[in-house]
mmCIF file of the N, C-alpha and C atoms, coordinates in Angstrom:
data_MODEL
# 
_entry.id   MODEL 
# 
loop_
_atom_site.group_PDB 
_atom_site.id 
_atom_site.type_symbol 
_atom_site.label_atom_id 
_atom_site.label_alt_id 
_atom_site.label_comp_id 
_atom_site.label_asym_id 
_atom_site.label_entity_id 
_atom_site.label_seq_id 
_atom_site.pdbx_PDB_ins_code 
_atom_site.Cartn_x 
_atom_site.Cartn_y 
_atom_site.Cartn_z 
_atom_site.occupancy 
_atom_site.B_iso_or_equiv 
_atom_site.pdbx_formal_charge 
_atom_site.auth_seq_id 
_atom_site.auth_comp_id 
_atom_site.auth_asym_id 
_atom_site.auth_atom_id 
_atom_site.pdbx_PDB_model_num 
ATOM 1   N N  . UNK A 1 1  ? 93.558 35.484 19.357 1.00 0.00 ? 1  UNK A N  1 
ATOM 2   C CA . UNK A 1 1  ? 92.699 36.398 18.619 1.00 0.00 ? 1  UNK A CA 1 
ATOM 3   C C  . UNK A 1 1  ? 91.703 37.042 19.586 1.00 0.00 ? 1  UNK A C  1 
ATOM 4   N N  . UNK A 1 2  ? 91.555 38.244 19.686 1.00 0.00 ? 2  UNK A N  1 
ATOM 5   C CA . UNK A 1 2  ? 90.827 38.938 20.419 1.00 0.00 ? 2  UNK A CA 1 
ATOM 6   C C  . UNK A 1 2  ? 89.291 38.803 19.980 1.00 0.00 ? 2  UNK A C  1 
ATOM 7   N N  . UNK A 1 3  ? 88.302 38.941 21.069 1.00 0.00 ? 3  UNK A N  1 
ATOM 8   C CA . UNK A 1 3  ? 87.086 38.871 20.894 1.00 0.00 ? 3  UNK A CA 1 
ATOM 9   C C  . UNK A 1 3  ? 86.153 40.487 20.658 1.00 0.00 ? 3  UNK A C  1 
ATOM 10  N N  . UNK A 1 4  ? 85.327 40.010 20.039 1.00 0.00 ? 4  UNK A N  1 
ATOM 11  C CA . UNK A 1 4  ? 84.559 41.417 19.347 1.00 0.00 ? 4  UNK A CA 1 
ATOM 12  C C  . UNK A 1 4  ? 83.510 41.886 20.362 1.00 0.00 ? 4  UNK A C  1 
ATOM 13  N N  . UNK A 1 5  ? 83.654 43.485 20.077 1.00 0.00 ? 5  UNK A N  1 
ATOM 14  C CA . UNK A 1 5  ? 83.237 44.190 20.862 1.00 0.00 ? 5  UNK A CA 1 
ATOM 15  C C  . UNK A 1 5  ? 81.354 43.361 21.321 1.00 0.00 ? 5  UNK A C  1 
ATOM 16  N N  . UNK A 1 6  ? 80.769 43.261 20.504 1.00 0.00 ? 6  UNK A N  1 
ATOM 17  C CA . UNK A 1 6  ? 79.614 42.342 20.280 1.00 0.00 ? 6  UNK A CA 1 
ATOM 18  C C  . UNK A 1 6  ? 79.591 40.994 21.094 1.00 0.00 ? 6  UNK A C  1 
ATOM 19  N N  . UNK A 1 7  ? 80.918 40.458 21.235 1.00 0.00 ? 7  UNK A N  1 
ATOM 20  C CA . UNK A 1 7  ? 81.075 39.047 21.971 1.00 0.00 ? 7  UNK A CA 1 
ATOM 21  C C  . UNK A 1 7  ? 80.904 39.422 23.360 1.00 0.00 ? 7  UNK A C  1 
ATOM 22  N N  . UNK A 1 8  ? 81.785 40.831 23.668 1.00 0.00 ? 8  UNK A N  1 
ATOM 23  C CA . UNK A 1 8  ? 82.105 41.130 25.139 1.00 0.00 ? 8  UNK A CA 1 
ATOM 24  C C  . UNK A 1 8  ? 80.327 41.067 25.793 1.00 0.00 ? 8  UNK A C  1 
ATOM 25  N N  . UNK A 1 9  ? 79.873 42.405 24.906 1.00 0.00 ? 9  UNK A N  1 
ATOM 26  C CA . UNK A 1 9  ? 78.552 42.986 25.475 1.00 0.00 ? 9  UNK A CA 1 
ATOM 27  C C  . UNK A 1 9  ? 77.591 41.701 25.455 1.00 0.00 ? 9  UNK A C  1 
ATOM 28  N N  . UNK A 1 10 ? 77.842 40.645 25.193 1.00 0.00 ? 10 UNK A N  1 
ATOM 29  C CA . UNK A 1 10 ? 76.837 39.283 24.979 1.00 0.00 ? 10 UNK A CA 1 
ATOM 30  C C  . UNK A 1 10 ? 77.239 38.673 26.596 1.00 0.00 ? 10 UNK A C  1 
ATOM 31  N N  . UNK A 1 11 ? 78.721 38.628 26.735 1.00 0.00 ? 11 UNK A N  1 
ATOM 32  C CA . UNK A 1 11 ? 79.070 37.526 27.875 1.00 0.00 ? 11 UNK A CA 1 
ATOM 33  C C  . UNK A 1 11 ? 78.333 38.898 28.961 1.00 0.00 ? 11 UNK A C  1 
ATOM 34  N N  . UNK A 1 12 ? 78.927 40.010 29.063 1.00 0.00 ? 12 UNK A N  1 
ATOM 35  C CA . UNK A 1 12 ? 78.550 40.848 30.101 1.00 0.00 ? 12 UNK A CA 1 
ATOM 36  C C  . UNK A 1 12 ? 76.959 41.228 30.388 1.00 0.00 ? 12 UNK A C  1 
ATOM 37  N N  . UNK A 1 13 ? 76.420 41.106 29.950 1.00 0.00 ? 13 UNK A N  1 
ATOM 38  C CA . UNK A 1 13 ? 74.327 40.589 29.639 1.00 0.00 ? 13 UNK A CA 1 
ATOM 39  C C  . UNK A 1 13 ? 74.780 39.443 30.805 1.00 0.00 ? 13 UNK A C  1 
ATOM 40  N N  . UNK A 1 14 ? 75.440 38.401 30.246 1.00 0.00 ? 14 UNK A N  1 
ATOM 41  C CA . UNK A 1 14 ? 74.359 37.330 31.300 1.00 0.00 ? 14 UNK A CA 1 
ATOM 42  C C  . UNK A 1 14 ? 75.730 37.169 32.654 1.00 0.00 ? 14 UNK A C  1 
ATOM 43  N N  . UNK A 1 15 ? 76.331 37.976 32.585 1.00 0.00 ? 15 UNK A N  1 
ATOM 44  C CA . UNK A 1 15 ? 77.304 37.682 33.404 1.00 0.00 ? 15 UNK A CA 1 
ATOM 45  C C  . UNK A 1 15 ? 77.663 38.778 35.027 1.00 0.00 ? 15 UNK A C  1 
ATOM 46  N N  . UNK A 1 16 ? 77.184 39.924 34.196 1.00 0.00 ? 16 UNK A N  1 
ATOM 47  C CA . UNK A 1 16 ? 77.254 41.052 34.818 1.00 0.00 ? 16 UNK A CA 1 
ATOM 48  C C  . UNK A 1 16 ? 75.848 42.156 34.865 1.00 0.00 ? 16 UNK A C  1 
ATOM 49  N N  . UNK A 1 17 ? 75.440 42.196 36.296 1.00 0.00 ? 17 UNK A N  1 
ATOM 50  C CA . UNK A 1 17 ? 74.066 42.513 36.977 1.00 0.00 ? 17 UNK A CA 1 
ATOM 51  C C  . UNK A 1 17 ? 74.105 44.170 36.563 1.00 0.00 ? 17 UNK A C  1 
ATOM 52  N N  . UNK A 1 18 ? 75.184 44.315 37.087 1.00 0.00 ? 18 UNK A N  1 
ATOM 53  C CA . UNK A 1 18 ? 75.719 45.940 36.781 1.00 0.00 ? 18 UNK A CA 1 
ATOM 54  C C  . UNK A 1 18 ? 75.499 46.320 35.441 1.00 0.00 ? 18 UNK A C  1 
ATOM 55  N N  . UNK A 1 19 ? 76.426 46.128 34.621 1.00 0.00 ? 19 UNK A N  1 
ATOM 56  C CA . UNK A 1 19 ? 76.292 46.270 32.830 1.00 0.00 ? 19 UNK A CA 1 
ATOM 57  C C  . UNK A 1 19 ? 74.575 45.774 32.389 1.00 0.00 ? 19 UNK A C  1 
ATOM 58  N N  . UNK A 1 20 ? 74.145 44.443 32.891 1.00 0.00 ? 20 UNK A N  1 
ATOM 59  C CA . UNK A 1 20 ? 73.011 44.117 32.383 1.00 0.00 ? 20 UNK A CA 1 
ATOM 60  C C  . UNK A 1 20 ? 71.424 45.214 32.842 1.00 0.00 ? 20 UNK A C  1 
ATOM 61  N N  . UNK A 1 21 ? 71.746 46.027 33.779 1.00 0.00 ? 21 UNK A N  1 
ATOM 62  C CA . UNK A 1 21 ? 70.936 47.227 34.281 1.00 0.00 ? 21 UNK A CA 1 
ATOM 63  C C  . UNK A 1 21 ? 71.298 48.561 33.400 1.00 0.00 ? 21 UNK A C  1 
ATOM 64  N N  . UNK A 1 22 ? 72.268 48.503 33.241 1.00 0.00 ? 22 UNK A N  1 
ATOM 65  C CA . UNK A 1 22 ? 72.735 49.692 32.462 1.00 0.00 ? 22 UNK A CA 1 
ATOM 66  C C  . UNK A 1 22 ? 72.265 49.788 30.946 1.00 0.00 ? 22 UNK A C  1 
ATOM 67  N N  . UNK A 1 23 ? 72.447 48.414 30.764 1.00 0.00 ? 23 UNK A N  1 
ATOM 68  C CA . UNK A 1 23 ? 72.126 48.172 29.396 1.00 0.00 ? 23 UNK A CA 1 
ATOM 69  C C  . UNK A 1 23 ? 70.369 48.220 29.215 1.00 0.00 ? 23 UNK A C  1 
ATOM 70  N N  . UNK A 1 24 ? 69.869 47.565 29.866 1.00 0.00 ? 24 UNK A N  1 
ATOM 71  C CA . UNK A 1 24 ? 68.317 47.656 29.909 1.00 0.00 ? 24 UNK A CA 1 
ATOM 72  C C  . UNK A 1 24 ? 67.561 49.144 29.913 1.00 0.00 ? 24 UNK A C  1 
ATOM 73  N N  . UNK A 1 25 ? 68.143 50.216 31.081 1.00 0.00 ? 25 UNK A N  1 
ATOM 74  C CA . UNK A 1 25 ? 67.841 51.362 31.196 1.00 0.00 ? 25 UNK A CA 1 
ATOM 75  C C  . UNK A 1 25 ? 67.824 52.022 30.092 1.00 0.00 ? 25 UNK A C  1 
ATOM 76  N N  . UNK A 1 26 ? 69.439 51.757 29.491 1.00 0.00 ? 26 UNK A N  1 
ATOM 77  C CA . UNK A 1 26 ? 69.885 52.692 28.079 1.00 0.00 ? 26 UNK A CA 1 
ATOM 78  C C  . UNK A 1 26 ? 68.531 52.431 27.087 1.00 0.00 ? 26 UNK A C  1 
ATOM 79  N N  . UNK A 1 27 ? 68.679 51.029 26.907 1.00 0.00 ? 27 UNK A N  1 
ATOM 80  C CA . UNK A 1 27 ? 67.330 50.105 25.708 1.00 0.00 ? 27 UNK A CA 1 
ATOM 81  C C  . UNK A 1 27 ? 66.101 51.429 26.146 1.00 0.00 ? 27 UNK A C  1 
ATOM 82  N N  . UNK A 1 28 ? 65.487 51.601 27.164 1.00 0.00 ? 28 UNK A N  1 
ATOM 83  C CA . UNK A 1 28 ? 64.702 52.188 27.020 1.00 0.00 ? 28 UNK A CA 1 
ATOM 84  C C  . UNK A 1 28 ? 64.460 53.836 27.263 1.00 0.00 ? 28 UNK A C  1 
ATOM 85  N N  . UNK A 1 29 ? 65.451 53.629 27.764 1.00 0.00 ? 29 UNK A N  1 
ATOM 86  C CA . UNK A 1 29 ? 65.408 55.803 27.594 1.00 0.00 ? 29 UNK A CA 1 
ATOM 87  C C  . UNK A 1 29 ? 65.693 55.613 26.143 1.00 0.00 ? 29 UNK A C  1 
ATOM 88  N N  . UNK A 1 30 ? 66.476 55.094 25.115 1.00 0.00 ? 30 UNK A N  1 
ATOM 89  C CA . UNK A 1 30 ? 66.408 55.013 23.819 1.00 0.00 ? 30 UNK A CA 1 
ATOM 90  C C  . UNK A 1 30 ? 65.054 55.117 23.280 1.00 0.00 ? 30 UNK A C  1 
ATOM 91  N N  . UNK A 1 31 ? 63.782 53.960 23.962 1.00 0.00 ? 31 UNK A N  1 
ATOM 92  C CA . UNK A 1 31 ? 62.565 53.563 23.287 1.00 0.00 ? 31 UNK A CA 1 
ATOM 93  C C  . UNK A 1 31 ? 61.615 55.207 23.399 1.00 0.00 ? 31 UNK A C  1 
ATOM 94  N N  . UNK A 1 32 ? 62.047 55.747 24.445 1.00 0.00 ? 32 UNK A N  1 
ATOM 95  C CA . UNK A 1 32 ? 61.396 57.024 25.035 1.00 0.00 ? 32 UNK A CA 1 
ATOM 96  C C  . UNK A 1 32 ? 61.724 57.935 23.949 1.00 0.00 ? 32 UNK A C  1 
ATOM 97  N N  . UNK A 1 33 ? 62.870 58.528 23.909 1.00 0.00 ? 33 UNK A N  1 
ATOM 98  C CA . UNK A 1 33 ? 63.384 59.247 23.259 1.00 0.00 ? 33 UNK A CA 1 
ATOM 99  C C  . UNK A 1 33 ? 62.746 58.719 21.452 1.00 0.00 ? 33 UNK A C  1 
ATOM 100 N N  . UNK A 1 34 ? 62.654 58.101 21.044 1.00 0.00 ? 34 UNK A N  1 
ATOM 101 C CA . UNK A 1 34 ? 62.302 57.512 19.758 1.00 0.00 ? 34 UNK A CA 1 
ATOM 102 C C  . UNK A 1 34 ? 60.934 57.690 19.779 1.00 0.00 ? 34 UNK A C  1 
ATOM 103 N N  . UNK A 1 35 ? 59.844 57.918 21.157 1.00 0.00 ? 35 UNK A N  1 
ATOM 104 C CA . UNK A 1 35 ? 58.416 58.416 20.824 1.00 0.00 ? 35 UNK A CA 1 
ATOM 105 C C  . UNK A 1 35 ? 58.488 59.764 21.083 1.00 0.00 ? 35 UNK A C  1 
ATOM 106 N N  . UNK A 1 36 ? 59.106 60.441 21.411 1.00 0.00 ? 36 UNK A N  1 
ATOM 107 C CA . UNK A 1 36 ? 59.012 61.809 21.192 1.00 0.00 ? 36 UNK A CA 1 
ATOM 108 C C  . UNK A 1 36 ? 59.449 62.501 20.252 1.00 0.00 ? 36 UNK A C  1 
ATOM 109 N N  . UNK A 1 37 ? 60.954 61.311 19.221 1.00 0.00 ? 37 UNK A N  1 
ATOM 110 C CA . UNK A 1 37 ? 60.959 61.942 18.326 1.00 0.00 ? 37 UNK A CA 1 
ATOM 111 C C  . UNK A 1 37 ? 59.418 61.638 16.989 1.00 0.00 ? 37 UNK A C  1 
ATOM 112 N N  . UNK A 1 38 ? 59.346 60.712 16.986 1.00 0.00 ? 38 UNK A N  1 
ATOM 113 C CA . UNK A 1 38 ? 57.751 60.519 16.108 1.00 0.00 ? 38 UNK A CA 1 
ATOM 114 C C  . UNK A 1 38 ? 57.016 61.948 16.357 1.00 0.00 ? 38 UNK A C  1 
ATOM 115 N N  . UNK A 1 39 ? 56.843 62.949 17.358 1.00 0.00 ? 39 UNK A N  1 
ATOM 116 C CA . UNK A 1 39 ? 56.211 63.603 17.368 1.00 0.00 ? 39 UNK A CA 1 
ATOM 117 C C  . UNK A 1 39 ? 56.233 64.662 16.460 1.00 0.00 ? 39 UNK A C  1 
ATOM 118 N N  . UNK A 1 40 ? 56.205 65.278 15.612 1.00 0.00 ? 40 UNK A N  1 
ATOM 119 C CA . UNK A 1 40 ? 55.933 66.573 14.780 1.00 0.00 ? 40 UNK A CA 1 
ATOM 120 C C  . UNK A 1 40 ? 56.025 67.846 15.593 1.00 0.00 ? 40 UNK A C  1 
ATOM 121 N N  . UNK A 1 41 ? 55.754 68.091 16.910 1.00 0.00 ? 41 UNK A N  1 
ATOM 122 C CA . UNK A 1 41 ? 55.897 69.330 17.601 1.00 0.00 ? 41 UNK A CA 1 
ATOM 123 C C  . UNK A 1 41 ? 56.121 68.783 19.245 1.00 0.00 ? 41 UNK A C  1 
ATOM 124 N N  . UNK A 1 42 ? 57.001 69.265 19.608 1.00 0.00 ? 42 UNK A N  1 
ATOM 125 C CA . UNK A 1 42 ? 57.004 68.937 21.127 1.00 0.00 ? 42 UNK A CA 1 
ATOM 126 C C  . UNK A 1 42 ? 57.134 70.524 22.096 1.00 0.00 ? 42 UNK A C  1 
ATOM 127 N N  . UNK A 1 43 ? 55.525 70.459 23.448 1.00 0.00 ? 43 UNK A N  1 
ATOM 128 C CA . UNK A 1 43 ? 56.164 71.230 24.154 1.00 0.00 ? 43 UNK A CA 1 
ATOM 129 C C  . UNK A 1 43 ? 57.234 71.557 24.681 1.00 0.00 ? 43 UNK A C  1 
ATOM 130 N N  . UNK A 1 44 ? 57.477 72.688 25.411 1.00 0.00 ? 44 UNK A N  1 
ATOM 131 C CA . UNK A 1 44 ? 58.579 72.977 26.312 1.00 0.00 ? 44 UNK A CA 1 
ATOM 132 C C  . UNK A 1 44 ? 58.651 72.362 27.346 1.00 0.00 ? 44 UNK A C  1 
ATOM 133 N N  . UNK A 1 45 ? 57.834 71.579 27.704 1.00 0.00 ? 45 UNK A N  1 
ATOM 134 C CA . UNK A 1 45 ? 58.352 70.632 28.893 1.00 0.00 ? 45 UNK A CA 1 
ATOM 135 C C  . UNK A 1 45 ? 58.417 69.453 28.037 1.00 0.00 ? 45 UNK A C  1 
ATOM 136 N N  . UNK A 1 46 ? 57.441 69.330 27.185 1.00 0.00 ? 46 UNK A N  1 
ATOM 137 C CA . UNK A 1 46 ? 58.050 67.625 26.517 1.00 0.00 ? 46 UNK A CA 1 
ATOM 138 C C  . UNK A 1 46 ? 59.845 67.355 26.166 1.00 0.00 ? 46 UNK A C  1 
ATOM 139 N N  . UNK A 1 47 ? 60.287 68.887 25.538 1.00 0.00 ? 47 UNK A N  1 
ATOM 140 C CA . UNK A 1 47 ? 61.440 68.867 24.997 1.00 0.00 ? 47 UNK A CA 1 
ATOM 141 C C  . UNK A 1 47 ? 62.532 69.081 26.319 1.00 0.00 ? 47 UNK A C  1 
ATOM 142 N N  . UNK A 1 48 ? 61.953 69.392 27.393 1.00 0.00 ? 48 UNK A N  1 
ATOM 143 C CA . UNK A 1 48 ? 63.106 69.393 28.578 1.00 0.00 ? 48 UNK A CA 1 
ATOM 144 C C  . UNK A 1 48 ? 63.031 67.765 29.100 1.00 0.00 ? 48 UNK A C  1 
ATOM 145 N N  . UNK A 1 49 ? 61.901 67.260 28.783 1.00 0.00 ? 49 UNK A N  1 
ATOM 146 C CA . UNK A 1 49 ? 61.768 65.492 29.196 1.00 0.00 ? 49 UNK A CA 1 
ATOM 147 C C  . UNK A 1 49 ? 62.643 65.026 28.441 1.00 0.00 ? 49 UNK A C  1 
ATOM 148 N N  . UNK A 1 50 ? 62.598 64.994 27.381 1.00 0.00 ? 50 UNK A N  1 
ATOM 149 C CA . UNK A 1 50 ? 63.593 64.602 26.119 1.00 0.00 ? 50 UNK A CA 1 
ATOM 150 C C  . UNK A 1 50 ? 65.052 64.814 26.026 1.00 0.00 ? 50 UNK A C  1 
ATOM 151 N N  . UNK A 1 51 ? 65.376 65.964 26.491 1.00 0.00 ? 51 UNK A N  1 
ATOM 152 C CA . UNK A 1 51 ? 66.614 66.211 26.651 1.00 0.00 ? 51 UNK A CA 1 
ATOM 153 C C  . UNK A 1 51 ? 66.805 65.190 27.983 1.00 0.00 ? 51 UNK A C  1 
ATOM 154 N N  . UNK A 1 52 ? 66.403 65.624 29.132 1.00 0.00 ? 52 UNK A N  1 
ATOM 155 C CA . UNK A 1 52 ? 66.346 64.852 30.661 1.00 0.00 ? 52 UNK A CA 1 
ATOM 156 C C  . UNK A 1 52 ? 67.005 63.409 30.302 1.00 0.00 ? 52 UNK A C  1 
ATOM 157 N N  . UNK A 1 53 ? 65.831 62.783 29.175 1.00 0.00 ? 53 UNK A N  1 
ATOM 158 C CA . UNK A 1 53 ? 65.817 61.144 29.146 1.00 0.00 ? 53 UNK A CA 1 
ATOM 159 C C  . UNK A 1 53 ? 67.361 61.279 27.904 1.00 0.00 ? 53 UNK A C  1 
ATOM 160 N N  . UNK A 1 54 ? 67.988 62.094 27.341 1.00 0.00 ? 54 UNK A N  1 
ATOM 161 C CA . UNK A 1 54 ? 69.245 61.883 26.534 1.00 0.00 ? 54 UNK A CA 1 
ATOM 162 C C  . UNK A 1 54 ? 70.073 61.790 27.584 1.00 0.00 ? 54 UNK A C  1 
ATOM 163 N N  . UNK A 1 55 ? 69.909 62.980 28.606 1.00 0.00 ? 55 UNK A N  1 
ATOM 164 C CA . UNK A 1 55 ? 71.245 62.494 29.660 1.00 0.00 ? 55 UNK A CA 1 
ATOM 165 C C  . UNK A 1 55 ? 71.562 61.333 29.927 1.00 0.00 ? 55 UNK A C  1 
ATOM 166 N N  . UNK A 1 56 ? 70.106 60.802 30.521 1.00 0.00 ? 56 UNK A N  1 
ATOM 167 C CA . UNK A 1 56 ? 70.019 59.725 31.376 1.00 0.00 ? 56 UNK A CA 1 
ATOM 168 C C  . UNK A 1 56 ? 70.405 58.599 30.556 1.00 0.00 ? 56 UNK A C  1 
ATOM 169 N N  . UNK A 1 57 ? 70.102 58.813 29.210 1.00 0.00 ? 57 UNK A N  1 
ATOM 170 C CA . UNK A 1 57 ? 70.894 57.557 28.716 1.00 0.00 ? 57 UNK A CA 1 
ATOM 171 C C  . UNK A 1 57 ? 72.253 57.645 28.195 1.00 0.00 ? 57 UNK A C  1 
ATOM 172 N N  . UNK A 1 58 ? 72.717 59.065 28.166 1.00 0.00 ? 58 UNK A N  1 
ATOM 173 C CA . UNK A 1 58 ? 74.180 58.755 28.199 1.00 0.00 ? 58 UNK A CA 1 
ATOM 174 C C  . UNK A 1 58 ? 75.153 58.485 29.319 1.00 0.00 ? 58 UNK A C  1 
ATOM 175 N N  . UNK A 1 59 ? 74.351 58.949 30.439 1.00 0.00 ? 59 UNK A N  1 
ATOM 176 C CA . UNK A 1 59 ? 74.918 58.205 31.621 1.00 0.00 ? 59 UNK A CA 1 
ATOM 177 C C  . UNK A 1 59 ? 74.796 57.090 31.560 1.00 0.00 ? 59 UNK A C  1 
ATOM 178 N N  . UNK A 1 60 ? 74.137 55.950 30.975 1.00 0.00 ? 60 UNK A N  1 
ATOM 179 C CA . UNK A 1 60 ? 73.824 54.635 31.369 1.00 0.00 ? 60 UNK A CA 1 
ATOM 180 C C  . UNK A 1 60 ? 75.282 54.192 30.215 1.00 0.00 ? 60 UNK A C  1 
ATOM 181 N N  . UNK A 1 61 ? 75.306 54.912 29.103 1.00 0.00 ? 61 UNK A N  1 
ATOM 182 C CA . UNK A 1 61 ? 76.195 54.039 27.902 1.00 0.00 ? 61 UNK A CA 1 
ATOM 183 C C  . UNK A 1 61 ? 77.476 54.483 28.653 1.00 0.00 ? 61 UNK A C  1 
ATOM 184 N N  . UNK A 1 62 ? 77.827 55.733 29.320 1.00 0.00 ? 62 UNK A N  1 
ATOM 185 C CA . UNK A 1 62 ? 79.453 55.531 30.134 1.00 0.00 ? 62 UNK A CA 1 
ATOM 186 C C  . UNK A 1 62 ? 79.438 54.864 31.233 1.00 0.00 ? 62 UNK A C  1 
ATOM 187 N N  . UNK A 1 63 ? 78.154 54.088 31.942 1.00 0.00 ? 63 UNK A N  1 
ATOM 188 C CA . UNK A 1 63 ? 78.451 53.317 32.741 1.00 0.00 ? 63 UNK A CA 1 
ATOM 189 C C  . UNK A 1 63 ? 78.549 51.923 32.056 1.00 0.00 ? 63 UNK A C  1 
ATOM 190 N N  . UNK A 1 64 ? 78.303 51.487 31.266 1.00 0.00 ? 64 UNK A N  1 
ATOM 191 C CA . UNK A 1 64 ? 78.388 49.866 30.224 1.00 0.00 ? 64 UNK A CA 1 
ATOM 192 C C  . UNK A 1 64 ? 80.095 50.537 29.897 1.00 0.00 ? 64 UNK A C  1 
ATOM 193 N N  . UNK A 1 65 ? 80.491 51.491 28.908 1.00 0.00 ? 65 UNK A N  1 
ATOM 194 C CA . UNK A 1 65 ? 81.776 51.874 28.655 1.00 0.00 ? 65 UNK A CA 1 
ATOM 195 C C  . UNK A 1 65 ? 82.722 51.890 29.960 1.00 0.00 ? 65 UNK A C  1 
ATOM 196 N N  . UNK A 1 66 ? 82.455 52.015 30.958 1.00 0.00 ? 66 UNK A N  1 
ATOM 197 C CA . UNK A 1 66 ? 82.971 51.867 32.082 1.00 0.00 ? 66 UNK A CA 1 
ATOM 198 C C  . UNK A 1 66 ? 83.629 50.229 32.583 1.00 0.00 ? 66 UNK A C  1 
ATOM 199 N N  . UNK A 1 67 ? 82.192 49.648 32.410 1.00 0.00 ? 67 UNK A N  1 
ATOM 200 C CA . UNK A 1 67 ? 82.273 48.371 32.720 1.00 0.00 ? 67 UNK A CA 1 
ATOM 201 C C  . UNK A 1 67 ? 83.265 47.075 31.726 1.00 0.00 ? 67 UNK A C  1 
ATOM 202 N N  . UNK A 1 68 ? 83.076 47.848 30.673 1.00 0.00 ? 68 UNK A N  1 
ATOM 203 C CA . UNK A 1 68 ? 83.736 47.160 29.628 1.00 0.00 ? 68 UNK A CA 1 
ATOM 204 C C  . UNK A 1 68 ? 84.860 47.209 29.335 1.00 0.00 ? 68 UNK A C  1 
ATOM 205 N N  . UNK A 1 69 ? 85.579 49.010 29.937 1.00 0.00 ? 69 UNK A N  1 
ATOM 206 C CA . UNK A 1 69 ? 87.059 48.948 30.098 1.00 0.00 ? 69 UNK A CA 1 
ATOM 207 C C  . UNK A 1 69 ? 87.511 48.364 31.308 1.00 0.00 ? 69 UNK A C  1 
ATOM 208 N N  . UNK A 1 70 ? 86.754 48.273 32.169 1.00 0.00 ? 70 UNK A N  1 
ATOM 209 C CA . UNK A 1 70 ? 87.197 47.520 33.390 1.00 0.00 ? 70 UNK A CA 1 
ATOM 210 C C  . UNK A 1 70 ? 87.349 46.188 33.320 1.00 0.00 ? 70 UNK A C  1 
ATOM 211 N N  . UNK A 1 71 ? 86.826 45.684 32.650 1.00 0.00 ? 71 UNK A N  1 
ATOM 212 C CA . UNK A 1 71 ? 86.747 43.917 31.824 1.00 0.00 ? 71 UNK A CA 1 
ATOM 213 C C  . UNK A 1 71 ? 87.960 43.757 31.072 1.00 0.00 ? 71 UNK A C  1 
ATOM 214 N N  . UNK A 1 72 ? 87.852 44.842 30.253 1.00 0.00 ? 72 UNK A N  1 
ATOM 215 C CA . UNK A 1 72 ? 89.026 44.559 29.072 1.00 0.00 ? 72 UNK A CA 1 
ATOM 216 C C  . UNK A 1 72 ? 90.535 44.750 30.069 1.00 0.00 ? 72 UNK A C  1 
ATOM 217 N N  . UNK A 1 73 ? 90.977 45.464 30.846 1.00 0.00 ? 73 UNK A N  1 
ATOM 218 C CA . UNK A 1 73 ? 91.969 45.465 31.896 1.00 0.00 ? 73 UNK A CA 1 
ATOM 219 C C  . UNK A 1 73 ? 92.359 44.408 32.203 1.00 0.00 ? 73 UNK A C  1 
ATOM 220 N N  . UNK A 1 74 ? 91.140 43.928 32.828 1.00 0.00 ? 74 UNK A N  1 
ATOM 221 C CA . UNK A 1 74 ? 91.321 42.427 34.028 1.00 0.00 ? 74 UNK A CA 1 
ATOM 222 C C  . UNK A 1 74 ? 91.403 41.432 32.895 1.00 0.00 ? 74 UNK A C  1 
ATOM 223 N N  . UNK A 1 75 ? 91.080 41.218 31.466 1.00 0.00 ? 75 UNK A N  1 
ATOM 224 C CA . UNK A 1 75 ? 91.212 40.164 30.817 1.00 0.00 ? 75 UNK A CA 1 
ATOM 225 C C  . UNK A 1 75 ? 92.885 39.984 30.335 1.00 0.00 ? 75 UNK A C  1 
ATOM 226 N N  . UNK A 1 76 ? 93.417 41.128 30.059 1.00 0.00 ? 76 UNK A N  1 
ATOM 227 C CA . UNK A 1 76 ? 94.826 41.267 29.049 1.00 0.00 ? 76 UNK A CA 1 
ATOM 228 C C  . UNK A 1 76 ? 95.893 40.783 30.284 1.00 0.00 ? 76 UNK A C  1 
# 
């Protein structure tokens, strides 16, 4: 029986330095992005920060997606 996506991302936290950076970064360009949305009006540079910090955390979730197809490979 195969293990859940939830099981993987648990062993790869304490297992993997790589994924466990990726994952931390994402956590908080998330926390960023979530105080600027609270805001009611954002400048034009707040909203180019905002966009900035979406990249940056979707780069971090295809590097965990990265890591996790590379896991799932080497496990099967």
């Amino acid at each position: 029986m195969g293990r859940s996506e939830e099981d993987l991302v648990k062993e790869l936290l304490e297992r993997d330095e790589e994924f466990k950076q990726a994952y931390l970064a994402h956590e908080e360009y998330e926390k960023k992005i979530a105080e600027f949305d609270k805001r009611p009006y954002l400048s034009t540079e707040e909203q180019l920060t905002r966009k900035k910090l979406q990249k940056l955390k979707l780069a971090e979730k295809d590097k965990m997606e990265a890591i996790l197809a590379r896991y799932r490979a080497n496990v099967k």
